[in-house]
N, C-alpha and C positions, 0 to 999 in steps of 0.2 A: 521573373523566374516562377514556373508552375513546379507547387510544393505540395504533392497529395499526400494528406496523413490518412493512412487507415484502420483506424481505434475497431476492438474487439466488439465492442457492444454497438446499437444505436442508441442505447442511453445516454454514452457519453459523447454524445455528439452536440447535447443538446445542454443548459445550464441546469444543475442538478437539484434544485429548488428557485421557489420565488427571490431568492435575492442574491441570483444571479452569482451563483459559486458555481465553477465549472470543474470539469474533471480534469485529476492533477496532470495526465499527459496530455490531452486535449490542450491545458493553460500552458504547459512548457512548451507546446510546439507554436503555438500561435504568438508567442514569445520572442521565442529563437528565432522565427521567417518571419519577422513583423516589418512590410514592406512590400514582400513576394504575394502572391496571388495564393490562397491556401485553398484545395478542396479538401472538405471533411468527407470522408464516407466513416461507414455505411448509411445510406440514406433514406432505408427502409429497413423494418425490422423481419422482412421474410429471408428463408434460405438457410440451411444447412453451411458446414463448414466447406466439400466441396461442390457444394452449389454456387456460393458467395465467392467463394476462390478464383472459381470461374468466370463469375459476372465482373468482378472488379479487374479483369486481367487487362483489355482495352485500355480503360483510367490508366492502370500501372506504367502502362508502355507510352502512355504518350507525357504522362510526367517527367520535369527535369531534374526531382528528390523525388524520390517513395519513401517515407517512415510506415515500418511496419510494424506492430505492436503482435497482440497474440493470437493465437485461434487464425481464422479464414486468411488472414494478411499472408500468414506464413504460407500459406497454400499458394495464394499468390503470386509472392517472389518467388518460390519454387518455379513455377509453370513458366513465368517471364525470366527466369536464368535457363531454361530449356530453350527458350527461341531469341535471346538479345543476349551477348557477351558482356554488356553492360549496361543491368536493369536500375542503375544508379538507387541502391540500396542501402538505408540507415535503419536498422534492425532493434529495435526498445524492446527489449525480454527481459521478462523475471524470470525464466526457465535455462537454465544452461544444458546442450545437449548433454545427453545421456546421464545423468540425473532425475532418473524416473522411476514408477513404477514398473513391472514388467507386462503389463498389458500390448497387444498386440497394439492395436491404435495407436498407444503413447511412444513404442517405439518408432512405429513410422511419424509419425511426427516428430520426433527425435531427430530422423534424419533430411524431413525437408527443412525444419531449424537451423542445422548444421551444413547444408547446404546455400541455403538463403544468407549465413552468418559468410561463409566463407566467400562471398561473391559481393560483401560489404562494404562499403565503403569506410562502415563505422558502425560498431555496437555500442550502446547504451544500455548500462546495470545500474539500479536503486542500490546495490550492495557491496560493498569494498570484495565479500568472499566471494563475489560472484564474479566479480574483474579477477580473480587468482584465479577462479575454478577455469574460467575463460582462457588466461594465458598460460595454464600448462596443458591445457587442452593444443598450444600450440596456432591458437587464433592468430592471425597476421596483421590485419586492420589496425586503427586506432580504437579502445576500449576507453567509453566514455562513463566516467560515474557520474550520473548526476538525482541528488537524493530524492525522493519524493517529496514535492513540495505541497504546500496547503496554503488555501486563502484565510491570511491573519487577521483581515478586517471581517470576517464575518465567526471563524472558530478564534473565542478570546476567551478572556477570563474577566471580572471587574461586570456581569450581566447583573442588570436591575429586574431579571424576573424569574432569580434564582432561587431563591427562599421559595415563590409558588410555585417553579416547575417541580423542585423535590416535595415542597408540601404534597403537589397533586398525585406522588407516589408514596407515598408514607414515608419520605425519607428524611435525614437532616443532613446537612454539611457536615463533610469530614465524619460520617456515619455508617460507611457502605464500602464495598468493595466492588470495584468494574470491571466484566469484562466484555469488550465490544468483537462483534467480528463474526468470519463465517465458522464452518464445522472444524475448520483445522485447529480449533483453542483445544486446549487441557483443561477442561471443563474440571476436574474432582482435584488438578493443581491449586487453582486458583479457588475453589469453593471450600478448601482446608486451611488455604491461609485466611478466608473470611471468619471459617466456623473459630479458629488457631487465636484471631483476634478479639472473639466476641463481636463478630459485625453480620450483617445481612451480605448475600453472596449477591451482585444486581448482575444478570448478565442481558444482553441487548444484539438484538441479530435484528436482518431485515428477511431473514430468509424461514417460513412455517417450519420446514424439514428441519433445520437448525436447530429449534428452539424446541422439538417433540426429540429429536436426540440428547439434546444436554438434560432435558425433566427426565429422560429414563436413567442417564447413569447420575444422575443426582439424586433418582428414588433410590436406585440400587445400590450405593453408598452411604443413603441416610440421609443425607444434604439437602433433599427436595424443600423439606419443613425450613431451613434457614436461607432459602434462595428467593428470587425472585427473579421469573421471567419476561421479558418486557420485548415483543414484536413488534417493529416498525414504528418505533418512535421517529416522532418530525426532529429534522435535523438542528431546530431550535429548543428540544427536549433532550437532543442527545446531548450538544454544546453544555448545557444545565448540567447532567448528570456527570462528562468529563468534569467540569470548573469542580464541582460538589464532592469530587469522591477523595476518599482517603488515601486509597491507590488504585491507579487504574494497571492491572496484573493482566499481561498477555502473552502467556506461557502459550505455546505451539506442538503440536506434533509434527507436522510435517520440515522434513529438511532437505524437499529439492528446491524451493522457493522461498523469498522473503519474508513471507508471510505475517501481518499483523502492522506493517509500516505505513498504513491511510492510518491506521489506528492510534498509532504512536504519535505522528505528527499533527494529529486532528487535537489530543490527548494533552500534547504538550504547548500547542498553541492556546487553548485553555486554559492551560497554568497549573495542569495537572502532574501530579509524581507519579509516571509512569514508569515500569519495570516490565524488561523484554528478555529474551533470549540472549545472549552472548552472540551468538551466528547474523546476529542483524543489527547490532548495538552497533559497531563501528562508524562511523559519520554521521553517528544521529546523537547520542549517549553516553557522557561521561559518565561512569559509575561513581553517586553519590555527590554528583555538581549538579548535572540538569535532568537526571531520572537515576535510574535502576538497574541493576543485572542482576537476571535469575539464574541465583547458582542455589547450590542443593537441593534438599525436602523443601517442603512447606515448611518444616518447623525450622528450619536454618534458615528461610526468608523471611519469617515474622520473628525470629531472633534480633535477625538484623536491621527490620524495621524501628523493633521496641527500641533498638542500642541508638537510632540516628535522628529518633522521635522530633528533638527539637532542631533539625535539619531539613523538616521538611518544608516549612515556608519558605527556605533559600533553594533549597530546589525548586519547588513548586515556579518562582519567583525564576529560575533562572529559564528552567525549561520554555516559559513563556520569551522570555527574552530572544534565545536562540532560533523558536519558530519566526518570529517576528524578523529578525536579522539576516537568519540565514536559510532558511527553508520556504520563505514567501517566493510565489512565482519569478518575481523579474531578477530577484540574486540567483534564483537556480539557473533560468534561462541566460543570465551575461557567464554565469561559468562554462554552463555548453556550450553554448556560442562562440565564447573564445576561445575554448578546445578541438571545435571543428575547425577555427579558422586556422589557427596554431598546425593543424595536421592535414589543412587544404583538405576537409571533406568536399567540402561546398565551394566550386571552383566556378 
């Protein structure tokens, strides 16, 4: 069987450092069709969303699976549900139609999403509320949850060169507050419960724009003086900084997407007490077993820190266990697996 996955980026086509971790959809699909003949695209990094849309349309139609994921794919399935009745379609979205900003763009892509979903054989969501948002939306296919998984042999906890990766930033263990990720964090959330604690605010982005947006509203509330900005750390500095920190706090703004869950699971594999949103805790996060739920102010989340203080080794401790069990690629991949086969996606 010919199985094209068509991943958003070319980055992740390819293993996402020297030791060979690869990107968490890239690893579940090469998982799930481990047997089958898989092409990865995209295979160059030129091309707009309907340029790419375009070039990949050929591939599309001559595959016996398409997995499409975001961006260009969706363009894609679109254009091949216009010319074949059956573009044999498995749809991996973090966006559920209409759930969006109201830009013009985003709603038309809104609607080739919803088109391409509805001509599915099978959706896949990282999010329990994104399987509801899906079935009152009145979706028909089978709705696959399968969590975002992380490579536990390489993000751990138990690192012999943790004392100097924090040394080399001024930090100590259990000294700091994290927050990993792109623009969508609550940058002045998370930088009050550090100031709240008496701790350094550490936050860590791979993105410049990112990290000149969080220094302005952290000037502009004061915060600047107790933060610390930190651009494209290697992924065996950020490993360090997860295992090290006190709490890794990944409070969100945005809530049409899952956002912050590479973070969470990189975080917990670690061995880190991570604390998330409610909208995205569900199949990841018992609150106060293997991480955290952000409810109230800052000062009602460092409340509730101070009240569970010697709780935090057995989290730390468990969080790590459940990456390890249940979020490593091949347990995520035998539950999709047996979910397609369960609902004859893949026949």
């Amino acid at each position: 069987m010919v199985v094209n996955l068509f991943l958003s980026s070319h980055v992740w086509t390819a293993p996402l450092n020297a030791f060979g971790v690869r990107q968490h959809v890239a690893a579940l699909y090469e998982e799930v069709f481990r047997g089958s003949e898989i092409r990865v695209y995209p295979r160059n990094r030129a091309g707009g969303l309907l340029a790419n849309g375009l070039r990949h349309l050929p591939s599309l139609l001559a595959g016996e699976i398409n997995v499409l994921t975001q961006g260009y794919p969706i363009v894609t399935g679109a254009l091949a549900s216009w010319i074949t009745r059956n573009p044999r379609l498995i749809v991996h979205t973090w966006k559920v139609p209409g759930l969006s900003d109201e830009r013009m763009s985003a709603r038309t892509y809104d609607i080739l999403l919803r088109r391409v979903i509805n001509r599915a054989r099978a959706v896949v969501v990282a999010s329990e509320v994104q399987r509801r948002q899906l079935e009152a939306l009145g979706v028909s296919c089978p709705i696959v949850f399968a969590p975002v998984s992380v490579d536990s042999r390489f993000w751990r906890n138990n690192l012999e060169d943790l004392d100097d990766v924090l040394k080399s930033f001024g930090l100590a263990k259990h000294g700091y507050v994290l927050t990993v990720g792109g623009s969508d964090r609550d940058e002045i959330y998370a930088a009050n419960v550090a100031s709240r604690l008496g701790l350094p605010y550490v936050r860590t982005t791979y993105d410049i724009n990112t990290a000149e947006r969080a220094r302005l509203q952290l000037a502009r509330e004061g915060l600047e003086s107790h933060s610390r900005i930190l651009i494209k750390p290697s992924d065996v500095e950020l490993r360090a900084l997860y295992a090290g920190a006190w709490v890794v706090c990944l409070p969100t703004l945005t809530r049409t997407n899952p956002a912050g869950l590479t973070s969470l699971v990189e975080g917990m594999a670690c061995g880190a007490a991570v604390a998330i949103p409610e909208t995205i805790a569900e199949g990841y996060v018992e609150d106060g077993a293997n991480g955290l739920v952000l409810r109230g102010s800052p000062a009602d989340f460092v409340a509730r820190m101070v009240s569970i203080h010697d709780k935090l080794p057995l989290i730390r401790q468990k969080a790590r266990q459940f990456a390890e069990s249940e979020l490593n690629n091949l347990t995520v991949a035998t539950l999709v697996r047996s979910q397609f086969q369960a609902e004859q996606v893949v026949m």
